[in-house]
N, C-alpha and C positions, 0 to 999 in steps of 0.2 A: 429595523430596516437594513437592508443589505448593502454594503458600500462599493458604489463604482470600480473596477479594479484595473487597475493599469495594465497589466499585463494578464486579461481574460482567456485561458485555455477553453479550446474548442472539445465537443462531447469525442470527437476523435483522436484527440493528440493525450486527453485523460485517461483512454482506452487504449492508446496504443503501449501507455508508461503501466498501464496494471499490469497488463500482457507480459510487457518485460518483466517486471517484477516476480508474476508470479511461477514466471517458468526459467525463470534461475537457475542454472546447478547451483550453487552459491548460497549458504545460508545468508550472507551478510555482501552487497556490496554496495561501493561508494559510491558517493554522487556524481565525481569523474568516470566512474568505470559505466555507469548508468547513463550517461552521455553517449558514449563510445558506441553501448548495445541496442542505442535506439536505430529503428530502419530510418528516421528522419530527425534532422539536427532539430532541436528546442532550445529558443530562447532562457536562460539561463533563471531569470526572473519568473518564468511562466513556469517554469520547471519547479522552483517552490513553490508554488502558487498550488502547483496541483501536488507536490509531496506534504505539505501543510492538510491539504482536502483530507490524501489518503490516510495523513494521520491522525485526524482529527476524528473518523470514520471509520479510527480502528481496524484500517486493513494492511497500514503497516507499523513498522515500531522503527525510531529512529535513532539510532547510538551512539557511544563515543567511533564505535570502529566503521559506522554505516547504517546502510537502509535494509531493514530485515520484512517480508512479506509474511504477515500474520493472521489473514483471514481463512477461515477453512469453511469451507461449501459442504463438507461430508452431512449426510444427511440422518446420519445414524449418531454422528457427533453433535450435531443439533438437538435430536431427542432426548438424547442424555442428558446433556444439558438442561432441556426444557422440562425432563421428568424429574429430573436429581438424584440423588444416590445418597440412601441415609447410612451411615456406618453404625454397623451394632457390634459393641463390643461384650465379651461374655461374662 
């Protein structure tokens, strides 16, 4: 069962921090500077609430230096994956 959460982000405000994220110059940034680049300010609470989601979701990775955006959509990077790649050595 899912537990009530104090600080509930909306399907918009979790949409608008992927956004950020994924279009970064930045391979790495902090959760200050991640503040800064949102179009609207976010409760600071809510704001892990939904970096907690993304990371838990695998779409980002969170470091000593920051928040790095880790998910790729490429759809040829998918197959690969999905097909796998057997190494023969000779």
């Amino acid at each position: 069962m899912l537990q009530k959460l104090k600080h509930a982000p909306t399907l918009n405000t979790i949409r608008m921090v992927e956004e950020t994220l994924k279009n970064m110059d930045e391979s790495v940034i902090t959760i200050a500077e991640l503040k800064r680049r949102l179009p609207k300010q976010v409760n600071h609470n809510t704001l892990k609430t939904i970096l907690e989601y993304l990371d838990e979701s695998n779409k980002i990775l969170i470091g000593i230096k920051g928040i790095t955006w880790i998910q790729n959509d490429n759809p040829r990077l998918r197959k690969a994956i999905a097909n796998g790649w057997v190494w023969k050595s000779k």
